[in-house]
N, C-alpha and C positions, 0 to 999 in steps of 0.2 A: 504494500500500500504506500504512497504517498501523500504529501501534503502539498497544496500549492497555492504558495501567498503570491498577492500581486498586488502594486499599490497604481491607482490610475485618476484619471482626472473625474473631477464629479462629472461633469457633464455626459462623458462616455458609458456612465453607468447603466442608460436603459439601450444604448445600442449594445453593452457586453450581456447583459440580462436578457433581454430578445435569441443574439446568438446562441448562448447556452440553451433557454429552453427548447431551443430548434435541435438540437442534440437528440439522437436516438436515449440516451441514458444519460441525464442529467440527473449527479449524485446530491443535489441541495449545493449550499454555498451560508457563510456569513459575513456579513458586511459589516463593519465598520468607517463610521467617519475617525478622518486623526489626519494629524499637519505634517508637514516633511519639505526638508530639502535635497534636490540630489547634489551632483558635483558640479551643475551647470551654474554660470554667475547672471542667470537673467539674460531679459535683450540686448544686445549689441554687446554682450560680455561683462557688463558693469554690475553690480549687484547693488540697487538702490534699496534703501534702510527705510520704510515709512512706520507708520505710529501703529496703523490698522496691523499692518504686515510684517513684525519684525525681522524674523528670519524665516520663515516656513511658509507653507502655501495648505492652501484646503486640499484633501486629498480623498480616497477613499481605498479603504484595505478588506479586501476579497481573502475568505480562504476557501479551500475547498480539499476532501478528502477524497481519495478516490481510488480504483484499482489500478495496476499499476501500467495495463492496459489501455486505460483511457485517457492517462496523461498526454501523449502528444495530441490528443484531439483537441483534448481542453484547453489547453497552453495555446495552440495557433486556434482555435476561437476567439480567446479572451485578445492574444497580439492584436488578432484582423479587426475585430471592431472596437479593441481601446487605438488603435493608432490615427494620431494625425498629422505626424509628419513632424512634426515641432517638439522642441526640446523639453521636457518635462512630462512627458507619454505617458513616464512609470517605468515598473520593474516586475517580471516575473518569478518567483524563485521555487524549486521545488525542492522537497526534502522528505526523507525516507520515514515511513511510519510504523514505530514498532510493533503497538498494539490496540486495538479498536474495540472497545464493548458499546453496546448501546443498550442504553440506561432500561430502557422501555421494557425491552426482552432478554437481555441478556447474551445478545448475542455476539459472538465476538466475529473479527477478519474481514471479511471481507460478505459478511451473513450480515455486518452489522452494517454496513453501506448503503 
């Protein structure tokens, strides 16, 4: 199983949420709003300081568990309708999941997905 965090722009959020459900198996997802910076310094390279804005931007953080079969689907879904071309897109990342019970049944692996 794996785990796959991505952080994207708000806006892109119901073109990535549309994508997903279009998905033969879409495994759920939880959202999060939360701020972020990446390594870019803003437009034209400068990184301007405002009051509203200090250092971070609005963002929104996606996870999603899944089997370990369905990750490349999922990952270029979320790329193709969070992208627009412009610096602050977001990040993908996935990471390996040890172990899965769900609360409900009991069930663990990939039963619990």
């Amino acid at each position: 199983m794996k785990e796959i965090k991505t952080t994207i722009r708000p806006h892109m959020l119901d073109n990535v949420m549309q994508t997903l459900h279009e998905l033969p198996h879409f495994p759920g997802l939880t959202i999060f709003p939360c701020r972020g910076q990446g390594r870019g310094r803003g437009a034209g390279g400068a990184f301007l300081l405002t009051e509203a804005d200090i250092d971070s931007h609005e963002k929104i953080r996606i996870e999603i568990i899944c089997s370990d079969d369905a990750v490349e689907t999922l990952i270029q879904a979320i790329a193709v309708s969070a992208r627009t071309g412009n610096p602050g897109d977001g990040i993908i990342t996935v990471a390996e999941v040890i172990k899965t019970i769900r609360i409900r049944t009991g069930e663990t692996g990939d039963q619990a997905l």
